[in-house]
VOGU-3710 file (C-alpha; in Angstrom, 3 decimals, decimal comma):
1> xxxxxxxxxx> 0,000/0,000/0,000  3,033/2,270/1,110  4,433/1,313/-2,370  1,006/2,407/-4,195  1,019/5,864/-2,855  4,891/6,571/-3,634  3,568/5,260/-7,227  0,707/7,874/-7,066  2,637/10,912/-5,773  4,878/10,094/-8,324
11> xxxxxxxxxx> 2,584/9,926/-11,042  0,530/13,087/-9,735  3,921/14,810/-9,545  4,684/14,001/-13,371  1,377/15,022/-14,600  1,558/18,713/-13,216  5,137/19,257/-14,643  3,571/17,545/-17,763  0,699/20,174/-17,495  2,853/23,100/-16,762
21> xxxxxxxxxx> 4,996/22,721/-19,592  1,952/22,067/-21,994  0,819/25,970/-20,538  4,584/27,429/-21,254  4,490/25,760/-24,889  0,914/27,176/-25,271  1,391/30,290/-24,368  5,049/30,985/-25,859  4,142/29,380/-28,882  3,990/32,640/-31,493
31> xxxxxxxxxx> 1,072/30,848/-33,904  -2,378/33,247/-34,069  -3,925/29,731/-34,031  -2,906/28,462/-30,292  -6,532/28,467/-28,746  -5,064/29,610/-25,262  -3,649/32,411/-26,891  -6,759/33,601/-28,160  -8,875/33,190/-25,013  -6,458/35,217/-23,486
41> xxxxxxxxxx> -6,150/38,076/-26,103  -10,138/38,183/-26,122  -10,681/38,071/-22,383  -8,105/41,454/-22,140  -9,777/42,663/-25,332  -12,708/42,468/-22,844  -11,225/44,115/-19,946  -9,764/47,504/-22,242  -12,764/50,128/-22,907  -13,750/50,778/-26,118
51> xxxxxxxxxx> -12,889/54,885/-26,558  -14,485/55,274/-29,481  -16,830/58,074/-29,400  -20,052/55,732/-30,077  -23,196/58,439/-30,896  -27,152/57,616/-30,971  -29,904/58,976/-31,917  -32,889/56,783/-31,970  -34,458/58,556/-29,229  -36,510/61,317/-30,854
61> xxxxxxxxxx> -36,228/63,198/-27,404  -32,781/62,560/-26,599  -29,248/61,907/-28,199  -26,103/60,002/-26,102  -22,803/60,618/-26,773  -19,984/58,040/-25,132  -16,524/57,806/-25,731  -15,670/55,029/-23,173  -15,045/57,473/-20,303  -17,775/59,462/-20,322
71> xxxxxxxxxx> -21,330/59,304/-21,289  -23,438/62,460/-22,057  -27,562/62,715/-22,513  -28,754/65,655/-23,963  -32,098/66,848/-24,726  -33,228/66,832/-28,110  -33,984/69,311/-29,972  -33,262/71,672/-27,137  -29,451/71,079/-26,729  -29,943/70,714/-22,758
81> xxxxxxxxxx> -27,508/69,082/-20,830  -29,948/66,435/-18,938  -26,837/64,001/-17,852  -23,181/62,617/-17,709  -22,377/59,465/-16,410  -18,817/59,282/-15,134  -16,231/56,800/-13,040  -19,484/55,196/-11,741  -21,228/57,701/-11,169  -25,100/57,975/-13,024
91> xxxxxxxxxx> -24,956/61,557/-13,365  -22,791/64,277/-11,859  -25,611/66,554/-12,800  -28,743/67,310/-9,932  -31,077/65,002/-11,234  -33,652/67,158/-8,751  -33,635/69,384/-10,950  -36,482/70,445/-13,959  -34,189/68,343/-17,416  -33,704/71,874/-18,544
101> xxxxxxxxxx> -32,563/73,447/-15,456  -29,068/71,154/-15,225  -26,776/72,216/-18,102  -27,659/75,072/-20,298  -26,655/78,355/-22,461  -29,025/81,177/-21,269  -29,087/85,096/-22,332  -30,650/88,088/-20,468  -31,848/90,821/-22,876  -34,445/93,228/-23,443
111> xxxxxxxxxx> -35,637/95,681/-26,167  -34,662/99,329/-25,232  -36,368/100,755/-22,461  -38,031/97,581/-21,384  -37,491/95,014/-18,330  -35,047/92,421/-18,714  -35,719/88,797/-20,143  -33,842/85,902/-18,461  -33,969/82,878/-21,503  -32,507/79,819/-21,643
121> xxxxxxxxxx> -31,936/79,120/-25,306  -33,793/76,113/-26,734  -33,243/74,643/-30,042  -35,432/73,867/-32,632  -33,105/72,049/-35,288  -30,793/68,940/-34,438  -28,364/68,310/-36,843  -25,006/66,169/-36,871  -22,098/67,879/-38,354  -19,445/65,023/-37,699
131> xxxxxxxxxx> -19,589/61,515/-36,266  -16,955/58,967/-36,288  -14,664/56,973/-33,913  -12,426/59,700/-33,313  -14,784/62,707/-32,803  -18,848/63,325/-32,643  -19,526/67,262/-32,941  -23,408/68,110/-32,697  -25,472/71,030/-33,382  -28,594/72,233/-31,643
141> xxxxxxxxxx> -30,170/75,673/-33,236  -32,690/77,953/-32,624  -33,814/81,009/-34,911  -36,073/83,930/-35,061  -38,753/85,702/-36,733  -40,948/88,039/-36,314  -43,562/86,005/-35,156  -41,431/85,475/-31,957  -41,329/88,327/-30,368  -41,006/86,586/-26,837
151> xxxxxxxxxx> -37,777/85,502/-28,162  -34,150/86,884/-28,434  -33,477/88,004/-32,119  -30,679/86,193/-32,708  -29,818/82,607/-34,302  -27,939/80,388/-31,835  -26,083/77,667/-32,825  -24,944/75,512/-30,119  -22,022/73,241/-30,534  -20,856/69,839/-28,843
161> xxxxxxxxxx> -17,815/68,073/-29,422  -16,808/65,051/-27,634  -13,503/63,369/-28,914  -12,029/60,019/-28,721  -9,717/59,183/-25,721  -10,708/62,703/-23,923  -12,105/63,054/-20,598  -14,623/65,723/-21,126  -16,214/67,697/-23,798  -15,962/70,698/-25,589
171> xxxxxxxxxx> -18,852/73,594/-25,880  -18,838/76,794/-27,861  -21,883/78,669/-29,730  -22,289/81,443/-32,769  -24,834/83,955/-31,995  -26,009/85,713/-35,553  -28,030/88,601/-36,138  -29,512/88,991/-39,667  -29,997/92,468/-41,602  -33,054/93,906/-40,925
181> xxxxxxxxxx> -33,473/92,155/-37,331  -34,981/94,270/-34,418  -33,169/96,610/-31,558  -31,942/94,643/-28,686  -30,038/94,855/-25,730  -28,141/91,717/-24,201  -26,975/91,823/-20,927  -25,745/87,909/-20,328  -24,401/85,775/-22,463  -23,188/82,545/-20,405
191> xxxxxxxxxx> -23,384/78,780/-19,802  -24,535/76,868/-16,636  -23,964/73,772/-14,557  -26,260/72,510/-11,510  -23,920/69,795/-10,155  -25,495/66,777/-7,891  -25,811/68,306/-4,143  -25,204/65,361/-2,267  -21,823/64,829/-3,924  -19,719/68,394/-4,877
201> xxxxxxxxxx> -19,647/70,134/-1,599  -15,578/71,671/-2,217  -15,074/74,444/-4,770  -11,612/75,494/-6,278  -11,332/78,509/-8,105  -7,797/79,346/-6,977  -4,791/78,315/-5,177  -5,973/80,348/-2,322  -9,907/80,353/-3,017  -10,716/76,883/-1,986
211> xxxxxxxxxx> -13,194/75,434/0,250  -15,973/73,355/1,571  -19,092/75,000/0,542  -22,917/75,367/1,968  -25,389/73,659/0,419  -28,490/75,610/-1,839  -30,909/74,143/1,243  -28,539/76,332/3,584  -28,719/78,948/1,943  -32,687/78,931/1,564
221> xxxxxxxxxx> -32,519/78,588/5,423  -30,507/81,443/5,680  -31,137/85,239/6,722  -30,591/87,506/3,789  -28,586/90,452/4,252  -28,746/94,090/2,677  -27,680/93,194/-0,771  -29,826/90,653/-2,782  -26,838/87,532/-3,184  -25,855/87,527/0,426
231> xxxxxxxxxx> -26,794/85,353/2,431  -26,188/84,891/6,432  -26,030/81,371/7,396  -27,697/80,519/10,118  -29,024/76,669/10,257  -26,356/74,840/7,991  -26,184/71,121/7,517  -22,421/71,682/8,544  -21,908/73,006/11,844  -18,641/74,368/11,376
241> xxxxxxxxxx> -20,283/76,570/8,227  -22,868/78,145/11,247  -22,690/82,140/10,962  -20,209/82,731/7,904  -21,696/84,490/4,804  -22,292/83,014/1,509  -22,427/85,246/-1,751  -21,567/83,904/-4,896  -19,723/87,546/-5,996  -16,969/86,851/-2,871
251> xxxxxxxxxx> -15,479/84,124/-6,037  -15,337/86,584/-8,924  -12,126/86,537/-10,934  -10,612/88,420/-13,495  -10,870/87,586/-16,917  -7,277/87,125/-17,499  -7,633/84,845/-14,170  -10,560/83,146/-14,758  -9,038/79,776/-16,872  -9,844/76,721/-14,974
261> xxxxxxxxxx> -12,654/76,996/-11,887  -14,729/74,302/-10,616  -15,424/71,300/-7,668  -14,596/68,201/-6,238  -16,546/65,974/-4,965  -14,687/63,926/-1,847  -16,659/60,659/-1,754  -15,678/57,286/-3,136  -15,241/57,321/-5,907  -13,549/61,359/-5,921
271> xxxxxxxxxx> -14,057/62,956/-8,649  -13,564/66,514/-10,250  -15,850/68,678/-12,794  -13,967/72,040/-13,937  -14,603/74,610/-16,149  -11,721/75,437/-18,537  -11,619/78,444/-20,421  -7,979/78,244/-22,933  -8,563/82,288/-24,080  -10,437/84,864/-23,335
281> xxxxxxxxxx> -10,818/86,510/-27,190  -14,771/86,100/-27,386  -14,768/87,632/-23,304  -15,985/91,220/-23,222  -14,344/94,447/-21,580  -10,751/93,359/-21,742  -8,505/91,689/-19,509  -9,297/92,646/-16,233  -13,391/92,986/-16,121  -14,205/90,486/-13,357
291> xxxxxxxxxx> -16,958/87,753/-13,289  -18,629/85,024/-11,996  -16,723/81,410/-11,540  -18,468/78,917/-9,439  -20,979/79,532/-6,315  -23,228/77,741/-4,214  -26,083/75,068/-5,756  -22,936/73,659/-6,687  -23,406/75,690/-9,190  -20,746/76,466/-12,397
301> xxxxxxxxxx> -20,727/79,138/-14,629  -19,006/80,359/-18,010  -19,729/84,013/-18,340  -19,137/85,124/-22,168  -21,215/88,443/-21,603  -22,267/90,097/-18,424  -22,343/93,746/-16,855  -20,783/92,436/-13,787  -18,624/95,345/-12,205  -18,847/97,465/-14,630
311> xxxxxxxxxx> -22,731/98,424/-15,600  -25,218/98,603/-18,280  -22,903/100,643/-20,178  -20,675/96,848/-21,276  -23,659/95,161/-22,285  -24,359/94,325/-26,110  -26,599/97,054/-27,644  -27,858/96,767/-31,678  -29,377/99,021/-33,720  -32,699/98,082/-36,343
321> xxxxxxxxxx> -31,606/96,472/-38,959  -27,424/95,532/-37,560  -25,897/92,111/-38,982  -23,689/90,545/-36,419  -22,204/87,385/-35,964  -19,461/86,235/-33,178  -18,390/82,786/-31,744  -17,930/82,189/-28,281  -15,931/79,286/-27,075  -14,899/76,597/-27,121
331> xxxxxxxxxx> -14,676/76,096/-23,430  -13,749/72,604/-21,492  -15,504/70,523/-19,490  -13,214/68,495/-17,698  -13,876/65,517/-15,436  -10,846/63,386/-13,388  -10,644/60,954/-10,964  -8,131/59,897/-8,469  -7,904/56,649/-6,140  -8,961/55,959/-2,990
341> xxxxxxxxxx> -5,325/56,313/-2,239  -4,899/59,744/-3,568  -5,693/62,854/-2,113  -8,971/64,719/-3,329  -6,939/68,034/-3,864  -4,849/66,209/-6,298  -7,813/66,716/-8,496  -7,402/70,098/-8,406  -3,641/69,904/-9,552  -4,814/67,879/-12,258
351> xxxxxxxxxx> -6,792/70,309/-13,823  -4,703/72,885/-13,562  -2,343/71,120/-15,592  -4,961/70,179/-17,877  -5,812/73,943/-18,767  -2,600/74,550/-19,290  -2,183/72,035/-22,110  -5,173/73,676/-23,715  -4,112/76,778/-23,767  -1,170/75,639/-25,890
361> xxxxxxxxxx> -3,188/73,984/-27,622  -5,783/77,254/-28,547  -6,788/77,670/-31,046  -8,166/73,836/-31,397  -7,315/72,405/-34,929  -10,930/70,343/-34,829  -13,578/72,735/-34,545  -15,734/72,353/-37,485  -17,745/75,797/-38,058  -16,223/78,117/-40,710
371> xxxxxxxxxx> -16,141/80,657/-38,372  -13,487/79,515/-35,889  -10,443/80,038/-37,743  -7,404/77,709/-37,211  -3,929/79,038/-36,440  -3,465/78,959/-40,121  -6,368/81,330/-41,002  -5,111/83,520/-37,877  -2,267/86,189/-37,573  0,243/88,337/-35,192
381> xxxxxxxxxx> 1,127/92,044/-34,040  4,663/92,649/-32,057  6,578/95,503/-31,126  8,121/97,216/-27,939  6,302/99,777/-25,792  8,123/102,736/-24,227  6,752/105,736/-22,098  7,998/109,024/-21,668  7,521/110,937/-19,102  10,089/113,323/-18,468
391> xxxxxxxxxx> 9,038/114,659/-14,881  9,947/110,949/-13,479  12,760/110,415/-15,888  14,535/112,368/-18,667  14,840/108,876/-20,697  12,271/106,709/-22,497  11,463/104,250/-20,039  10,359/100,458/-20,575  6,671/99,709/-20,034  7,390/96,867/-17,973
401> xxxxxxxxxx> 4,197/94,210/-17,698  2,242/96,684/-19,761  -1,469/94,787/-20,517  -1,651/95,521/-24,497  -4,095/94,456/-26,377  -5,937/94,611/-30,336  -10,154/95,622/-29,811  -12,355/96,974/-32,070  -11,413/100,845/-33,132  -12,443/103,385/-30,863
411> xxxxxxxxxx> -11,171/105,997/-28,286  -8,266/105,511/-26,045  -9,625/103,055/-23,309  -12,555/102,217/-25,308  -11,964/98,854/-25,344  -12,930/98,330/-21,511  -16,362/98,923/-22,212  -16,515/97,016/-25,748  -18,549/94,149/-25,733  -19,383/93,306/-29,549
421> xxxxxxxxxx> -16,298/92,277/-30,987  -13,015/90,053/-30,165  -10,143/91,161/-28,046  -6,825/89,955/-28,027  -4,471/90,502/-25,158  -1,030/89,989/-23,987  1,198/91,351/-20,780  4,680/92,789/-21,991  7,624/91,969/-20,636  9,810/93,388/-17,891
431> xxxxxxxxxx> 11,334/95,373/-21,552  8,401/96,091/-22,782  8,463/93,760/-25,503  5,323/91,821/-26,478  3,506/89,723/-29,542  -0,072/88,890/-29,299  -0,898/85,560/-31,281  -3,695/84,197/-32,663  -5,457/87,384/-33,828  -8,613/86,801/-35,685
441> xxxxxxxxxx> -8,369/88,672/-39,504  -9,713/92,289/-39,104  -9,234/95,915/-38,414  -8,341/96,394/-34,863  -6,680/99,465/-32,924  -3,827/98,742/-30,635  -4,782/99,846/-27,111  -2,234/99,576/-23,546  -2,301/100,363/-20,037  1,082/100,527/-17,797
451> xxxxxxxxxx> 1,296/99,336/-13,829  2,699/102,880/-12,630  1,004/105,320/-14,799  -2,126/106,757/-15,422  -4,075/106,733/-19,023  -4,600/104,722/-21,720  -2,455/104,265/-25,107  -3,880/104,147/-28,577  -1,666/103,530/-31,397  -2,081/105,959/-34,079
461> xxxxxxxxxx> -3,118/104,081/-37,224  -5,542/101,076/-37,735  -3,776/97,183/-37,851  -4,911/95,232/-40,120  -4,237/91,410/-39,345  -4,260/88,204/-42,411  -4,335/85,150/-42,469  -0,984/84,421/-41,605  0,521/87,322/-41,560  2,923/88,659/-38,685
471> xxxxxxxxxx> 2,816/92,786/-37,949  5,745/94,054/-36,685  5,279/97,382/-35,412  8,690/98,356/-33,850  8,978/100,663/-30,959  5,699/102,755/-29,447  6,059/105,659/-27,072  3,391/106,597/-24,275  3,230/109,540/-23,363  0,708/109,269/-20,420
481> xxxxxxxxxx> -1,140/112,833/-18,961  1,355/114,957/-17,659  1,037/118,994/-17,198  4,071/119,673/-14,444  5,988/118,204/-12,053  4,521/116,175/-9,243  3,530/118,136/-5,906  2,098/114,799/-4,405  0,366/112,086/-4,926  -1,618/109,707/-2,761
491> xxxxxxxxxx> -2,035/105,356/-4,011  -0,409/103,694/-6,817  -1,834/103,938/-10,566  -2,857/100,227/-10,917  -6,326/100,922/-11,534  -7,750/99,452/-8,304  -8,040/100,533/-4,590  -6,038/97,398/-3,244  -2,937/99,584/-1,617  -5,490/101,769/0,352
501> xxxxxxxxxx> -6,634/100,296/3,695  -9,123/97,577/4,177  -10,733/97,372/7,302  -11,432/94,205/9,263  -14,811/92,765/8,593  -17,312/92,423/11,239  -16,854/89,185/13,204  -20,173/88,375/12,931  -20,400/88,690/8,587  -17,340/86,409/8,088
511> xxxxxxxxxx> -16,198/84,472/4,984  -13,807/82,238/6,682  -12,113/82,132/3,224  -10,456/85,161/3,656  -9,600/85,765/6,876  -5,959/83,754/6,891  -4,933/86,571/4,569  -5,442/90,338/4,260  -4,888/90,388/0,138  -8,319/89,152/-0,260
521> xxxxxxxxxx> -9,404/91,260/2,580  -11,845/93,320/0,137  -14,112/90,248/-0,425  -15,547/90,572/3,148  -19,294/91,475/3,073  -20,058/94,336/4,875  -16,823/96,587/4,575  -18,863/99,509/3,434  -20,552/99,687/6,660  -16,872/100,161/8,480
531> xxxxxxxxxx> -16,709/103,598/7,228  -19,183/105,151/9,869  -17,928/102,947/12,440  -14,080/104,225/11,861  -15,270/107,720/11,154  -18,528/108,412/13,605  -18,360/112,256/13,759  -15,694/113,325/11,398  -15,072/112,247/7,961  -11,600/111,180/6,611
541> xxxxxxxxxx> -8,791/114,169/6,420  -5,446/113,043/5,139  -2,559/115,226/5,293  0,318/114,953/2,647  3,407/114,031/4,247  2,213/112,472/7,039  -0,419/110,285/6,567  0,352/106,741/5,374  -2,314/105,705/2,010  -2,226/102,076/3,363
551> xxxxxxxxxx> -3,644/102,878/6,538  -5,453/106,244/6,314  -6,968/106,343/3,099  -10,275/103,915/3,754  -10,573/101,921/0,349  -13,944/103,096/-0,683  -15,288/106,775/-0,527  -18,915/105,783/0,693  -21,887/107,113/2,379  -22,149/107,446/6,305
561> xxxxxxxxxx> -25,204/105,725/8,027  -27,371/107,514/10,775  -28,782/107,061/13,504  -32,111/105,983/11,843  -30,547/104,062/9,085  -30,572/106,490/6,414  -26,945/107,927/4,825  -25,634/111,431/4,397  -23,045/112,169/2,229  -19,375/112,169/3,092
571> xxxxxxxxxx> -16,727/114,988/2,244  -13,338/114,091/2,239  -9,893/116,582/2,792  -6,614/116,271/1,680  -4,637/118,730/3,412  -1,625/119,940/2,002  1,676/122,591/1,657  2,703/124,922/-0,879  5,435/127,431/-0,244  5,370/129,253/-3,112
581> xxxxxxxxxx> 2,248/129,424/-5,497  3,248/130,231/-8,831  1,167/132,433/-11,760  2,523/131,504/-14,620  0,242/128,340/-15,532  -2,704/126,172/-14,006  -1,730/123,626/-11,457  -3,443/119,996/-12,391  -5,189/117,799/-10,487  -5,357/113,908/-11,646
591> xxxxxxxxxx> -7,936/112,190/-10,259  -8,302/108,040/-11,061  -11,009/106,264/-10,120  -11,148/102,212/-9,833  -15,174/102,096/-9,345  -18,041/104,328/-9,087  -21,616/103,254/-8,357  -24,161/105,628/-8,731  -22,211/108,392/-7,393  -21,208/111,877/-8,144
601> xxxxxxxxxx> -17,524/113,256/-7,077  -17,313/117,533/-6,456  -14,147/118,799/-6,062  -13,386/121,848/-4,323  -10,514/123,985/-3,549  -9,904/125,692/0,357  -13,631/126,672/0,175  -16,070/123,943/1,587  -19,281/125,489/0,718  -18,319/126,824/-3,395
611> xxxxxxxxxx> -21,346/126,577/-5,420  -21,093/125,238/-7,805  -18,036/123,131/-7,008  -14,708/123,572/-9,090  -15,412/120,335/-10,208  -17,587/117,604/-10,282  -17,779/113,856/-11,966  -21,690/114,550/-12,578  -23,330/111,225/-11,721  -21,358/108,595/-12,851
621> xxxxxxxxxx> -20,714/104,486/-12,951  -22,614/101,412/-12,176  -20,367/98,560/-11,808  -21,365/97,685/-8,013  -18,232/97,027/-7,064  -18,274/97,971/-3,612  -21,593/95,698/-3,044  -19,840/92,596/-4,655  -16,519/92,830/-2,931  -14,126/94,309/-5,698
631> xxxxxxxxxx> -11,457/95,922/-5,673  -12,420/97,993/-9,048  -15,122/98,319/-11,512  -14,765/100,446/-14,229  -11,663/102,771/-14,748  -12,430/106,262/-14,771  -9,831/109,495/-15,166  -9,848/112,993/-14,965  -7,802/115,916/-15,099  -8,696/118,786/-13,594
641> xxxxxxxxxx> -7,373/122,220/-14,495  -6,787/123,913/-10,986  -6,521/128,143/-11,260  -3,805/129,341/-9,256  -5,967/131,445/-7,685  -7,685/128,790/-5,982  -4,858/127,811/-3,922  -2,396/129,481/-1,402  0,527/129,717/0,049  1,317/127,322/3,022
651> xxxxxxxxxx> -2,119/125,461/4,052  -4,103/124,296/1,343  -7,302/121,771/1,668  -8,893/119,851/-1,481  -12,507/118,702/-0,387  -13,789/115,425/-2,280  -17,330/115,379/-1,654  -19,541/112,152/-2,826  -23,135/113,969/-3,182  -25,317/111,194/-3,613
661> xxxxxxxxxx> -26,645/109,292/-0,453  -29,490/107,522/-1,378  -27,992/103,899/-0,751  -25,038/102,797/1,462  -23,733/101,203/-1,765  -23,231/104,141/-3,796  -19,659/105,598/-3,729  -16,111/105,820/-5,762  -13,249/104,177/-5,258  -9,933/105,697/-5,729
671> xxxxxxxxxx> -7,509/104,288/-7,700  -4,594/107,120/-7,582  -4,690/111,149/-6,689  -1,416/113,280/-7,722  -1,180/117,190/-7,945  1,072/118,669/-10,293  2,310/122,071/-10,491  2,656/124,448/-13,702  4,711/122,887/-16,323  8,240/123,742/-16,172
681> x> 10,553/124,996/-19,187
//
């Protein structure tokens, strides 16, 4: 028996050598035709996705896109974003939400003189431009007639593109206006994502502006405050949220800023949904109008028009009868994932690396409408800008980080409230050197603002870009305003009020956000309210030579509240020296303004009570920047000839009066004051 079971150990032994060498033969064996070979090339076969972009449109009411990594629904013929299924998840979209109320393009307009219409834009034509394995790019359009009045004159054309091995999609749209269309106004132009509550709850729209956010339910549990977006929070699903303030304008970013924005949502599996913006040529008002990013709901936004902090005066107007036609986009929707292993914030990293390979990428070689051009179809303008001012020095000077850019033709500094056509912008370098790519083919002036000085520059003649071709437009001088030498001065020409001082919010009105830092100080709610706390009985005097701007000069020249909560209007003084006051020429005042709301600015010189004033603004601005916590709306400068009989030797006081107190949120801020003397031979 002993002998049997050596036998069968033996033999048992044998056999699995016998099998395991069959398996090594099998599987090195190079034929096509070795069966285990082919079970296991069509079990991984099984295991890979398929990344083809895979399109259908059976479904009268809806069309599907998927490309293996993500899977979008949209609503058909409207173009709505209903759904997109990602890493696991069904839909990252709030599936609470009305099918049209999720993802969508919407526009706020009005005929002249008439309320405001908030429309999303449905579409009434589906049509597939391109669909194969490599790229699916779908068209959803709605037109107008005059039947339609309800409508917004314009034909919208809105464009998907979802692309083979890409985790995302891309989204851009052509508004067109048609000879012989109506008048309209349009206000907001912009695109909109409701994200899924339960699962986005941290927003990144910075390095430094990230955080957990409140919920839309604790928000609509909240107390509202004075202004309409703020919100106090007072029963919040998180505890440690209890008592901060929520307002969506405490996240606005510039447009030359505002590239990649959007949230992360922490639970298994963690996954990211960001907003990425490559250029900013179909943005309106320049490179630093600010805007909307993301905000409570989780909401997240594209804005391509608004009057955000800056007024009526940006939005789109049209005549009877004007032809127009612009593209806006393409923007990115971006969605990543990390591992249970990885940190959440990595997400974040991710995606900033991801915008930056599409902005090298801009413009995109794949869009199909005509009227995108390709680098190809696209030119350049390059020079050097110099400024010469020979009060600071006797030399041309370089305008170092100068923000130059091509707009439509117009005025000096027209382009900041230019909403119609592209801009094209660049920052020079420490040299002034600069070359702005990419330029659409068109007539364009050349416009720039330097860090340091005050004024805008307008090249003299008209640029014409080609397809192509490359503009070289050698050295530019800038001569900005200058009448005499400088007396004083009081802030730094940067065209906002960040260098004067910033109170402390109240501690009861916090955004938590910004209270490790005082360089984001300004997006506090409340700060306007500071002023009559700071200055109960007297308003602000600031004496040249020895007061300190940073800590003297309050940031925003605003109304005082009463006793029985009404406002009075404020008068400022700047007291100053002269030892000698010279006849031989007008002194000049230069007065720069970073926002004005509502408000009008009289000037007067060592007499309080002058009727009229020696100056005044009349009523100017609506950008609201002081309500939405900026540091600058609009840019606004003047130069004010100054009699020499209006001032005296040895104490002299200007008095800056804001006259209009209906509101605590009307006001100026200043973005730089100087006094200069007669000009000098």
């Amino acid at each position: 028996m002993e002998k049997v079971n050596r036998i069968w150990k033996w033999g048992s032994l044998v056999g699995c050598l016998g099998v395991i060498f069959l398996f090594v033969f099998l599987l090195t064996d190079s034929s096509e035709k070795t069966p285990l070979r082919r079970l296991l090339s069509s079990k991984r076969n099984v295991r890979e996705p398929n990344l083809d972009v895979k399109l259908i449109t059976h479904d009268r009411e809806q069309v599907v896109v998927n490309n293996g990594i993500v899977r979008v629904i949209l609503s058909r013929p409207d173009g709505h974003v209903l759904g997109i299924q990602y890493n696991g998840i069904d839909n990252l979209l709030d599936r609470e939400n009305e099918e049209n109320d999720r993802g969508y393009l919407d526009v706020v307009w009005n005929e002249p003189g008439k309320l405001g219409v908030f429309e999303r834009i449905r579409g009434t034509i589906f049509r597939v431009i391109t669909a194969n394995k490599h790229q699916v790019e779908l068209s959803f359009t709605s037109t107008w007639h005059s039947s339609l009045r309800e409508r917004v004159p314009f034909i919208v054309d809105k464009r998907y593109i979802f692309r083979r091995n890409v985790s995302g999609y891309y989204f851009y749209t052509i508004f067109e206006r048609l000879e012989g269309w109506p008048k309209v106004e349009v206000d907001q132009i912009r695109i909109v994502y409701k994200l899924h509550q339960e699962k986005f709850r941290f927003m990144a729209i910075s390095d430094s502006m990230q955080r957990v956010m409140p919920s839309a339910k604790d928000r609509a549990k909240g107390k509202p405050l004075a202004y309409p977006e703020a919100v106090l929070l007072t029963n919040t699903s998180n505890p440690k949220l209890r008592g901060e303030v929520d307002d969506k304008y405490q996240y606005s970013l510039e447009n030359k800023d505002n590239k990649v924005h959007g949230w992360i949502c922490e639970d298994d599996p963690a996954v990211g949904f960001w907003m990425i913006t490559p250029s900013n040529e179909f943005r309106t008002s320049g490179p630093n109008k600010q805007d909307l990013t993301s905000h409570v709901g989780p909401t997240n936004l594209n804005m391509f028009v608004s009057t955000h902090y800056a007024g009526k005066e940006v939005g789109m107007k049209f005549a009877e009868g004007e032809p127009w036609k612009k593209v806006f986009g393409p923007s990115f929707i971006y969605l990543n994932k990390v591992s249970r292993e990885e940190d959440p914030l990595e997400l974040w990293s991710d995606a900033k690396v991801k915008m930056l390979n599409e902005v090298n990428s801009w413009p995109y070689n794949f869009i199909q409408s005509k009227d995108y051009p390709t680098s190809d179809q696209r030119g350049s303008v390059a020079g050097q800008l110099l400024v010469r001012d020979r009060y600071i020095n006797e030399r041309l000077m370089w305008a170092q980080l100068a923000y130059i850019g091509l707009a439509a033709p117009g005025e000096e500094g027209s382009w900041q409230r230019e909403s119609k056509g592209y801009q094209f912008w660049t920052q020079a370098d420490q040299e002034g050197y600069f070359e702005i790519k990419n330029v659409h083919p068109g007539d364009y002036n050349l416009y720039a603002w330097v860090p340091g000085f005050i004024g805008d520059y307008k090249a003299d003649t008209t640029i014409t870009i080609t397809a192509g071709g490359k503009v070289q437009l050698g050295i530019l001088r800038y001569g900005p305003p200058r009448q005499g030498p400088t007396l004083w001065e009081i802030g730094i020409p940067d065209r906002t009020a960040a260098e004067f001082y910033v109170p402390n919010p109240y501690t009861t009105l916090l955004n938590s956000l910004y209270t490790t830092t005082t360089s984001d100080n300004y997006r506090q709610y409340g700060l306007w309210e500071r002023y009559s706390d700071i200055y109960r009985n007297q308003d602000l005097i600031y004496t040249v030579n020895v007061s300190d701007y940073s800590k003297d000069w309050f940031f925003a020249h605003v109304n005082r509240r009463t006793n029985n909560r009404t406002y009075e209007a404020t008068t400022w003084q700047i007291h100053f020296e002269l030892e000698t006051v010279y006849n031989n020429g007008n002194y000049t005042l230069r007065l720069a303004l970073a926002s004005a709301t509502s408000a009008e600015l009289q000037v007067r010189f060592n007499d309080a009570a002058a009727s009229p004033p020696h100056f005044s603004t009349g009523v100017i601005g609506g950008d609201n920047a002081i309500a939405r916590h900026g540091i600058h709306g609009l840019y606004w400068l003047y130069s004010i000839d100054v009699a020499s009989n209006l001032l005296q030797e040895g104490k002299n006081i200007i008095y800056l009066r804001q006259s209009r107190r209906t509101s605590q949120f009307q006001g100026v801020m200043y973005d730089y004051l100087r006094l200069e003397g007669p000009p000098e031979n």
